[in-house]
Backbone atoms as SQL, in Angstrom:
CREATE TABLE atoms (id INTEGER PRIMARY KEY, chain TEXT, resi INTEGER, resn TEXT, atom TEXT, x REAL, y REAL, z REAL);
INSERT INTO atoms VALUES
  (1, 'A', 1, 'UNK', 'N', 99.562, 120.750, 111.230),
  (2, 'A', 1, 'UNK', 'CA', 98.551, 120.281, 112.154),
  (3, 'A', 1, 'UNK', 'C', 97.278, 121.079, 111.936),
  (4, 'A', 2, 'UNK', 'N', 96.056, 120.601, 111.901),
  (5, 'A', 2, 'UNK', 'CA', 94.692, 121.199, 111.871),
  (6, 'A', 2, 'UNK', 'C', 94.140, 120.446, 113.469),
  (7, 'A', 3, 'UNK', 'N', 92.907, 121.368, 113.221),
  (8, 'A', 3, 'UNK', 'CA', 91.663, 121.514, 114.488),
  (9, 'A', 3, 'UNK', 'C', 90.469, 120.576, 113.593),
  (10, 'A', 4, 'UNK', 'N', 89.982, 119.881, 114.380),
  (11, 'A', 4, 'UNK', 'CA', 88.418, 119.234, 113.813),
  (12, 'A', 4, 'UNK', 'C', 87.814, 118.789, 114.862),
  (13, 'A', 5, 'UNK', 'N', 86.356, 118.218, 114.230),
  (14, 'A', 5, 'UNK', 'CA', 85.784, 117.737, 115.430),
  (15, 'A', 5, 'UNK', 'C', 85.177, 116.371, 114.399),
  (16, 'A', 6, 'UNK', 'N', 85.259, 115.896, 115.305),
  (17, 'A', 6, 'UNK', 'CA', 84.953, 113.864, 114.724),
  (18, 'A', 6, 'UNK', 'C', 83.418, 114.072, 114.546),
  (19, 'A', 7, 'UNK', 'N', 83.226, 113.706, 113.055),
  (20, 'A', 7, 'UNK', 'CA', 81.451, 113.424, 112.415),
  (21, 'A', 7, 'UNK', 'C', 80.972, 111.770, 112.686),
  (22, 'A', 8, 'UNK', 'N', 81.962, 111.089, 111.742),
  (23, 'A', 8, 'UNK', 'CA', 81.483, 109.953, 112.250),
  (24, 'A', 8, 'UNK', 'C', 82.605, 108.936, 111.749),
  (25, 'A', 9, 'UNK', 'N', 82.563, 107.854, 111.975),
  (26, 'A', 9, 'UNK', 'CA', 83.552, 106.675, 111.720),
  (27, 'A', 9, 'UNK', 'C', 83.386, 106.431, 110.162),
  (28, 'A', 10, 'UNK', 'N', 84.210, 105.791, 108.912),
  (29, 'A', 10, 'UNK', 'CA', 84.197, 106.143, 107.998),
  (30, 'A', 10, 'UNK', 'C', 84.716, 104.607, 108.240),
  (31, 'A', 11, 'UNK', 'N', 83.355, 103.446, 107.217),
  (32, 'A', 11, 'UNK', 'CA', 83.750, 101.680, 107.144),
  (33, 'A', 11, 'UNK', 'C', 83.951, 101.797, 105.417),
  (34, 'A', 12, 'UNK', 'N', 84.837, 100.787, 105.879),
  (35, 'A', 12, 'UNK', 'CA', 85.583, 100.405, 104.131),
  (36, 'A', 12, 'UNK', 'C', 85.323, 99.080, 104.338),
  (37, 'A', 13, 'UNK', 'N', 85.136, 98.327, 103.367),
  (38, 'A', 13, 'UNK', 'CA', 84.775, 97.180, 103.035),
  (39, 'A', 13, 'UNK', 'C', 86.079, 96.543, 102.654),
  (40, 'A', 14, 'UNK', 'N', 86.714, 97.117, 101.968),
  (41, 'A', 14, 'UNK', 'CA', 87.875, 96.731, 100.952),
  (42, 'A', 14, 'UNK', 'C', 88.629, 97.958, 100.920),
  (43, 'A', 15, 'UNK', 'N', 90.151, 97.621, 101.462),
  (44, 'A', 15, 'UNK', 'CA', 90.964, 99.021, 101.757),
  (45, 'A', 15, 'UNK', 'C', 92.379, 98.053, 101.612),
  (46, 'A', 16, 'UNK', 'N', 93.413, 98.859, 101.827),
  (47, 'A', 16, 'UNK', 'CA', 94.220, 98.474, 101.719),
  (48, 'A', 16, 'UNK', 'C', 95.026, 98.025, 103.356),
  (49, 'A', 17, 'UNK', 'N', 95.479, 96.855, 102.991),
  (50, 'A', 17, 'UNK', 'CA', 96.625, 96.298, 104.609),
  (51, 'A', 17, 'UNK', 'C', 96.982, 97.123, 105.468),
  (52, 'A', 18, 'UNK', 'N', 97.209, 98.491, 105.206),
  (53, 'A', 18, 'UNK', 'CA', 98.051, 99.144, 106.078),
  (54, 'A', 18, 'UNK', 'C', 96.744, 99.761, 107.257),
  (55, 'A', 19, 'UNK', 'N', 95.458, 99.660, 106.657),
  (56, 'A', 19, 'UNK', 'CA', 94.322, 100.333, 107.505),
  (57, 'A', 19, 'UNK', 'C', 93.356, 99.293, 108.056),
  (58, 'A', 20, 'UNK', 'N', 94.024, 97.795, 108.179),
  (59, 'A', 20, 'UNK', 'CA', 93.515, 96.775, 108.899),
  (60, 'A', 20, 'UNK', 'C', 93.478, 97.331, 110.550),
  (61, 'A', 21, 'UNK', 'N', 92.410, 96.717, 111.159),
  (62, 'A', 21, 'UNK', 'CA', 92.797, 97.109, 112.533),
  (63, 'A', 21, 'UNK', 'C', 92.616, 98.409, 112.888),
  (64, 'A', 22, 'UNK', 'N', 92.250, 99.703, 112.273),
  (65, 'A', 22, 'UNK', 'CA', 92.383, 100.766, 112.119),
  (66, 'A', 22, 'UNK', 'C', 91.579, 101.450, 112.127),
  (67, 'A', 23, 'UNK', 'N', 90.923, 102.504, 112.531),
  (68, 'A', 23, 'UNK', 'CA', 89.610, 103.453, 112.594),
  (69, 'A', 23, 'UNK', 'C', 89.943, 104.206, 111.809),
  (70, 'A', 24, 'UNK', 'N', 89.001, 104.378, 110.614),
  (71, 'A', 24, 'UNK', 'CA', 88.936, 105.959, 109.996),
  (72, 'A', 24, 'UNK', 'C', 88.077, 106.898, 110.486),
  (73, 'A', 25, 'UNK', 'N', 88.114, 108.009, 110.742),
  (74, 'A', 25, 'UNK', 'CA', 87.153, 109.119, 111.210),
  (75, 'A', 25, 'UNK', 'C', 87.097, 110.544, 110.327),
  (76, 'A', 26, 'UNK', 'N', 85.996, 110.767, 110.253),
  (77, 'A', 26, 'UNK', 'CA', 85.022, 111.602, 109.000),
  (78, 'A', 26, 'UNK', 'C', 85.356, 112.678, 110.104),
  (79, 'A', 27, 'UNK', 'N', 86.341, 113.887, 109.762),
  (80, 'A', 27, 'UNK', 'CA', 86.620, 115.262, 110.759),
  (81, 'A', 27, 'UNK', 'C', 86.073, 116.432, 109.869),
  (82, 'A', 28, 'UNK', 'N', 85.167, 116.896, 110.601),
  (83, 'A', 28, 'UNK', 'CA', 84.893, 118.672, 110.081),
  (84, 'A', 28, 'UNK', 'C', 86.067, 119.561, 110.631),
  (85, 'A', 29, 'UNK', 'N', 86.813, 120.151, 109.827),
  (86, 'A', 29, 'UNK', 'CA', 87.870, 120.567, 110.081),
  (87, 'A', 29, 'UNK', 'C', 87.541, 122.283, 110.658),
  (88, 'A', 30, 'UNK', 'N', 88.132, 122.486, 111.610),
  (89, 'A', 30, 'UNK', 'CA', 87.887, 124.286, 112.292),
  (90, 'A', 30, 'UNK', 'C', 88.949, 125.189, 112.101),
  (91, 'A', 31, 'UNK', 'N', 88.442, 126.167, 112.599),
  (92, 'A', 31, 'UNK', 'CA', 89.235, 127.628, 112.293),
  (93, 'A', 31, 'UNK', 'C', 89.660, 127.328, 113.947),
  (94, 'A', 32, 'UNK', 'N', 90.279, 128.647, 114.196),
  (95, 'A', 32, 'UNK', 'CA', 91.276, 128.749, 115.695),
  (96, 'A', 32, 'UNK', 'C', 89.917, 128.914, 116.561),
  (97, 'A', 33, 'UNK', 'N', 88.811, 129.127, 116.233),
  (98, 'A', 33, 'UNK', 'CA', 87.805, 129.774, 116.696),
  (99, 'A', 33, 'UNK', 'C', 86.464, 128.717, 117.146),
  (100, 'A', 34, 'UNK', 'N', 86.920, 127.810, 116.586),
  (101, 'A', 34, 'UNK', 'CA', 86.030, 126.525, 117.147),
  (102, 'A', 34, 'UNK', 'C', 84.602, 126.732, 115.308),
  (103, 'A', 35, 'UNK', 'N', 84.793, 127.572, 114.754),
  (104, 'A', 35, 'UNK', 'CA', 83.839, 127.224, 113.744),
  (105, 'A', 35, 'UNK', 'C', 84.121, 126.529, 112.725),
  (106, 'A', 36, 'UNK', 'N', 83.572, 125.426, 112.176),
  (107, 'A', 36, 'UNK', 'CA', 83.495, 124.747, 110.804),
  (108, 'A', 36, 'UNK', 'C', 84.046, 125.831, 109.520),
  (109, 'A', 37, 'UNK', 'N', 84.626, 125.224, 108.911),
  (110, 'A', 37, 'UNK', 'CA', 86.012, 125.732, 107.928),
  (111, 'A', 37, 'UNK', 'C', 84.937, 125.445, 106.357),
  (112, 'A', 38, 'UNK', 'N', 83.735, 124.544, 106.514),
  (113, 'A', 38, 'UNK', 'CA', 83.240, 123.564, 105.267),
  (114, 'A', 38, 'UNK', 'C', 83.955, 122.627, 104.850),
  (115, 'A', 39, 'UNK', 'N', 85.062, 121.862, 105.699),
  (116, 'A', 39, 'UNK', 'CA', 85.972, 121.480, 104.916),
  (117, 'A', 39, 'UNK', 'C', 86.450, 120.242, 105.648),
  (118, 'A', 40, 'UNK', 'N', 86.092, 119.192, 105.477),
  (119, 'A', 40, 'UNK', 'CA', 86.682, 117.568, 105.994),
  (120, 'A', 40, 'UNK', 'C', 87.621, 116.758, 105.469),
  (121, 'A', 41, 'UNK', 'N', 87.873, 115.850, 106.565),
  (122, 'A', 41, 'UNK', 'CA', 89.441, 115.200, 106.510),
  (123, 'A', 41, 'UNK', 'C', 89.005, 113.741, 106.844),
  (124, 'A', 42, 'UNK', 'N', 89.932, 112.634, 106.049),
  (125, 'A', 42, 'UNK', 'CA', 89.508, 111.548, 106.637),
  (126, 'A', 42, 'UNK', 'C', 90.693, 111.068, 107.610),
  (127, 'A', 43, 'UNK', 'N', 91.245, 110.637, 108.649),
  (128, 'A', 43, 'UNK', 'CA', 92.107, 110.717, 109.041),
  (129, 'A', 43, 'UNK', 'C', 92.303, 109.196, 110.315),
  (130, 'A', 44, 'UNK', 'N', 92.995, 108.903, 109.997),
  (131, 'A', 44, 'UNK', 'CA', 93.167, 107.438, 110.903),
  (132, 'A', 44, 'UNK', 'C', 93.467, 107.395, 112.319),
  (133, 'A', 45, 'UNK', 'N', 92.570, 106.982, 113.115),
  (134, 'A', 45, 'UNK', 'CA', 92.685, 107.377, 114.612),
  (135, 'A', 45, 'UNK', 'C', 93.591, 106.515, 115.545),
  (136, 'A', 46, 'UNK', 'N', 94.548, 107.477, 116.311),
  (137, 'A', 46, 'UNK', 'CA', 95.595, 107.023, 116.946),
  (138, 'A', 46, 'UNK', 'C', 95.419, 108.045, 118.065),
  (139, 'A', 47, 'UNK', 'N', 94.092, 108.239, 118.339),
  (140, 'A', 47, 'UNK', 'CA', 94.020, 108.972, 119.417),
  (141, 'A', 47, 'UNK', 'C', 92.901, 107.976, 120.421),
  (142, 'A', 48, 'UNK', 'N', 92.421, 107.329, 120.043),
  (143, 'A', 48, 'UNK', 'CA', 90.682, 106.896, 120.703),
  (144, 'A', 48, 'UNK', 'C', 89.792, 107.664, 120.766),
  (145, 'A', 49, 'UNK', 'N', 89.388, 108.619, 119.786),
  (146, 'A', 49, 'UNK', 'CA', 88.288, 109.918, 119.880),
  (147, 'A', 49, 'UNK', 'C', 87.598, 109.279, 119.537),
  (148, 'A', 50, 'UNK', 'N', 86.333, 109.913, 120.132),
  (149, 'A', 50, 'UNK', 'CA', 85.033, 109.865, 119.810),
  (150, 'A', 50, 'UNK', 'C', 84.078, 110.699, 119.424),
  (151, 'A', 51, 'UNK', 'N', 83.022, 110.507, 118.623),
  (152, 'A', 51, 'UNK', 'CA', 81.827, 111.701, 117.522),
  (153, 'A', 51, 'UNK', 'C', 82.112, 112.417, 118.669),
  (154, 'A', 52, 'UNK', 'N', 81.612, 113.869, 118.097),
  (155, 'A', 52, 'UNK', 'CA', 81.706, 114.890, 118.656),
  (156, 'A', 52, 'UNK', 'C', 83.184, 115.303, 119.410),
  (157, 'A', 53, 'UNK', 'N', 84.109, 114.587, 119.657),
  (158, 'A', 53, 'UNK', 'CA', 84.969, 115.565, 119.933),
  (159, 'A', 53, 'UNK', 'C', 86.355, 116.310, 119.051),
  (160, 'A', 54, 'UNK', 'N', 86.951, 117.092, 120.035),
  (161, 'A', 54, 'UNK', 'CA', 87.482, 117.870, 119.231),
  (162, 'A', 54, 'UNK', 'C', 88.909, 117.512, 119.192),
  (163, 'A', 55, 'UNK', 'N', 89.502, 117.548, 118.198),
  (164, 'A', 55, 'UNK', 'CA', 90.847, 116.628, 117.862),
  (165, 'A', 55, 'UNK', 'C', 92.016, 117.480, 117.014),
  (166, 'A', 56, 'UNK', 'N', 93.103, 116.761, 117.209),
  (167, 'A', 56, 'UNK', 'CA', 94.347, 117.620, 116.157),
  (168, 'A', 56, 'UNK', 'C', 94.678, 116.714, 115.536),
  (169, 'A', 57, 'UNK', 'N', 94.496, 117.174, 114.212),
  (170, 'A', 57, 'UNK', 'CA', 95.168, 116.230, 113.556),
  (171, 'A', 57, 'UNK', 'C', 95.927, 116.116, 112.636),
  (172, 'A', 58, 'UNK', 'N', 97.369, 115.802, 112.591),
  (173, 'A', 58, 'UNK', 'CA', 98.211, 115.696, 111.620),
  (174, 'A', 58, 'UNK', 'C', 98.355, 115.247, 110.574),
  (175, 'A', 59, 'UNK', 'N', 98.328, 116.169, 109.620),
  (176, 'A', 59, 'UNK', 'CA', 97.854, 116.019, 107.942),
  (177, 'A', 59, 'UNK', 'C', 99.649, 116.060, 107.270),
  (178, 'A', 60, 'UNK', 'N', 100.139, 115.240, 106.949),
  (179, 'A', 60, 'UNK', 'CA', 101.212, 115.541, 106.728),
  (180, 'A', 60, 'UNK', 'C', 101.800, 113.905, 106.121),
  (181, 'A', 61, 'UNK', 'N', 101.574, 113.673, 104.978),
  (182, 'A', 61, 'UNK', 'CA', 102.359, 111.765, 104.880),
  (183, 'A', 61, 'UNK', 'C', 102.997, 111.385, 105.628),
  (184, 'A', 62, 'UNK', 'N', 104.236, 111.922, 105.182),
  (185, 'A', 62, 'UNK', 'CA', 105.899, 111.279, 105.845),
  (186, 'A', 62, 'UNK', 'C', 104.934, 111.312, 107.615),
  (187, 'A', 63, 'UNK', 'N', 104.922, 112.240, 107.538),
  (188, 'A', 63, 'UNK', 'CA', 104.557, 112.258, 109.590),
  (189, 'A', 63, 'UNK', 'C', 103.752, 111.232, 110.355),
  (190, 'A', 64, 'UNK', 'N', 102.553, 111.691, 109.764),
  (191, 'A', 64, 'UNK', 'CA', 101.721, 110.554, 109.782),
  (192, 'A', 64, 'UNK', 'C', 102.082, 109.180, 109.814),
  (193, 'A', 65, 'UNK', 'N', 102.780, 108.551, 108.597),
  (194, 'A', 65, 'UNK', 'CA', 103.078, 107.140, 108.519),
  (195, 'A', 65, 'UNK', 'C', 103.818, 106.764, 109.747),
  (196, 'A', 66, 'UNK', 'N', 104.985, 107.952, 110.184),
  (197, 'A', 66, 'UNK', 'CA', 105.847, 107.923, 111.147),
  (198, 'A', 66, 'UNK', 'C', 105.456, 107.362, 112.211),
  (199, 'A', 67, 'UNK', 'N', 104.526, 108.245, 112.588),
  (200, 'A', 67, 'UNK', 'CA', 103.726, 107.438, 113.822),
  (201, 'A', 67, 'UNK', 'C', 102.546, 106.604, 114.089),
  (202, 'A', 68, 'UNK', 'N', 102.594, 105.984, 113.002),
  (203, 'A', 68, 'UNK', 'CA', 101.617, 104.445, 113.053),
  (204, 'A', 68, 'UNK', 'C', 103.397, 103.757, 112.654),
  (205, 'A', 69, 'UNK', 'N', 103.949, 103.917, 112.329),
  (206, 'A', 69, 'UNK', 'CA', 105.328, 103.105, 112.362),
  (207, 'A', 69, 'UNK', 'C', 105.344, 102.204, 111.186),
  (208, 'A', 70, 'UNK', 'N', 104.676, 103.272, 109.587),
  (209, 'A', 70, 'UNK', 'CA', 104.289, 101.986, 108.865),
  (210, 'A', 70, 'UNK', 'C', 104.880, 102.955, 107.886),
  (211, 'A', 71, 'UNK', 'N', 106.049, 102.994, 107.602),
  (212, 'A', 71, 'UNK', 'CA', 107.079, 103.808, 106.275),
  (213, 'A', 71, 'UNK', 'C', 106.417, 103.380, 104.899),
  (214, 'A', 72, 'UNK', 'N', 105.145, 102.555, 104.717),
  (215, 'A', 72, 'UNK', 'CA', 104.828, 102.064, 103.509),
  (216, 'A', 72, 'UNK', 'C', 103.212, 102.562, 103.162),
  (217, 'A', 73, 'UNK', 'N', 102.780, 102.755, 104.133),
  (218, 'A', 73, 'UNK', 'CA', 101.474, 102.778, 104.500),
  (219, 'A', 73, 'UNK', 'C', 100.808, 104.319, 103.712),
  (220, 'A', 74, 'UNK', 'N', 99.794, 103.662, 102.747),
  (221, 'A', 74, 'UNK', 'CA', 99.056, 105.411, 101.697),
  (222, 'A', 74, 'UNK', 'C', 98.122, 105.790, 103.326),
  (223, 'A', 75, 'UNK', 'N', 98.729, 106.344, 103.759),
  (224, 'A', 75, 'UNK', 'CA', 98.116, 107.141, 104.848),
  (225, 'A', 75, 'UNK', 'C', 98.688, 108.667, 104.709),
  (226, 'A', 76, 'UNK', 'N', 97.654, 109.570, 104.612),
  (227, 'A', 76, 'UNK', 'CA', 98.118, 110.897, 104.771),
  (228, 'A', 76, 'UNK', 'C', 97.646, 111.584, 106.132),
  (229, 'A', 77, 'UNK', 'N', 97.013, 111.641, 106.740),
  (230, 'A', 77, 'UNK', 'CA', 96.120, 111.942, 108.120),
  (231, 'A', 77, 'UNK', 'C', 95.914, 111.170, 108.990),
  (232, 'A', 78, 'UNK', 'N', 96.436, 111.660, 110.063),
  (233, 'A', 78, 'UNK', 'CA', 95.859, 110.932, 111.645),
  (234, 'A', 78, 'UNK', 'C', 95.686, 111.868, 112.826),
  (235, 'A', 79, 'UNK', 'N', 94.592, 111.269, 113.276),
  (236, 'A', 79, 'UNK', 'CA', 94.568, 111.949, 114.520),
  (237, 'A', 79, 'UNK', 'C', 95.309, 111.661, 115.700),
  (238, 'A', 80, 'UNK', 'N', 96.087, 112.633, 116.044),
  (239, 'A', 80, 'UNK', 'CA', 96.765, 111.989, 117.086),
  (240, 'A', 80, 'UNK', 'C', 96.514, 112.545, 118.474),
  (241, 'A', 81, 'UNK', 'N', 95.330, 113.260, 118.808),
  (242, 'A', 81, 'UNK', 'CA', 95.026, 113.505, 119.951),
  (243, 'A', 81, 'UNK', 'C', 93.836, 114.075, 120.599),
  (244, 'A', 82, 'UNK', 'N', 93.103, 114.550, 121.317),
  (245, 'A', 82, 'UNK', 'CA', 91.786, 114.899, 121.741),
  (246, 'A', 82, 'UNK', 'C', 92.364, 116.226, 122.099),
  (247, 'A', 83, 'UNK', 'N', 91.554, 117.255, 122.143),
  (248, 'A', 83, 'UNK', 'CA', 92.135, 118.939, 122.723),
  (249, 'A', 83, 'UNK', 'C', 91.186, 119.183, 123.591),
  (250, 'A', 84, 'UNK', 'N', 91.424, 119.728, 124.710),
  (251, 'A', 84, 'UNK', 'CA', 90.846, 120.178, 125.464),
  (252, 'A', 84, 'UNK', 'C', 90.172, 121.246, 125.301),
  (253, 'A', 85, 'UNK', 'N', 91.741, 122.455, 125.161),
  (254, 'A', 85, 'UNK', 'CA', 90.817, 124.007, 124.777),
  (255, 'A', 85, 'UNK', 'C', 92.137, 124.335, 124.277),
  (256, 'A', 86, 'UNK', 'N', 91.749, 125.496, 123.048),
  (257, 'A', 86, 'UNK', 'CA', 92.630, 126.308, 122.280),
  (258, 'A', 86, 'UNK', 'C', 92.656, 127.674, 122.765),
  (259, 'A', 87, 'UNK', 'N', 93.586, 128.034, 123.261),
  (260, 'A', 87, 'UNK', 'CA', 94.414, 129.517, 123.914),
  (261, 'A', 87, 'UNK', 'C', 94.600, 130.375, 122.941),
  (262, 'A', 88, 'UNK', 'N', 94.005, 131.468, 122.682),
  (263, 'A', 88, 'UNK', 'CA', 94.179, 132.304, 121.445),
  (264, 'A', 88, 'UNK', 'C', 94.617, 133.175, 122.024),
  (265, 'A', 89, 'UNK', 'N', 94.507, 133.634, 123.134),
  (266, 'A', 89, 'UNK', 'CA', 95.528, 135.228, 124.266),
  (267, 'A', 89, 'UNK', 'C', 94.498, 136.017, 124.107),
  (268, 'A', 90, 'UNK', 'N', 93.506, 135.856, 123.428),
  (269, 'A', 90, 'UNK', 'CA', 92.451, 137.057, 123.186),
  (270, 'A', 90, 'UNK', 'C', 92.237, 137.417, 124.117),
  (271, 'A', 91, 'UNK', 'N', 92.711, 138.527, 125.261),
  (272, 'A', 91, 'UNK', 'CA', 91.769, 138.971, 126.311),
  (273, 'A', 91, 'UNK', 'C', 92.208, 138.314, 127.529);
């Protein structure tokens, strides 16, 4: 699982069946710390997020496909949720 925050929606013209119906979202991926890593994810939304917020998202094939329920589907990333706030115990 990674931390990001949603840049922007990511349109395909021509994609494959399994991402019909489907939002892609452009994630700047973070450290535990809320800062930009330099480093983005494209990841299929199964959360309803929106730009700017901050999301988890499961980078993982097998997992991923799991829960869009599509055992066939070239999906490696989805978001599967919005975060509120990350608890580090610091203090």
């Amino acid at each position: 699982m990674k931390i990001g925050r949603v840049v922007a929606t990511v349109v395909s013209t021509v994609n494959h069946p399994s991402f019909d119906g489907r939002r892609l979202l452009l994630c700047d991926l973070l450290d535990p710390h809320g800062q930009s890593t330099g480093r983005y994810s494209i990841a299929v939304d199964a959360a309803f997020a929106g730009a700017g917020e901050k999301v988890l998202i499961l980078d993982e094939g097998n997992s991923a496909r799991q829960v869009l329920k599509d055992p066939a589907a070239p999906i490696r990333a989805v978001v599967v949720g919005v975060v509120d706030a990350v608890d580090l115990g610091e203090g």
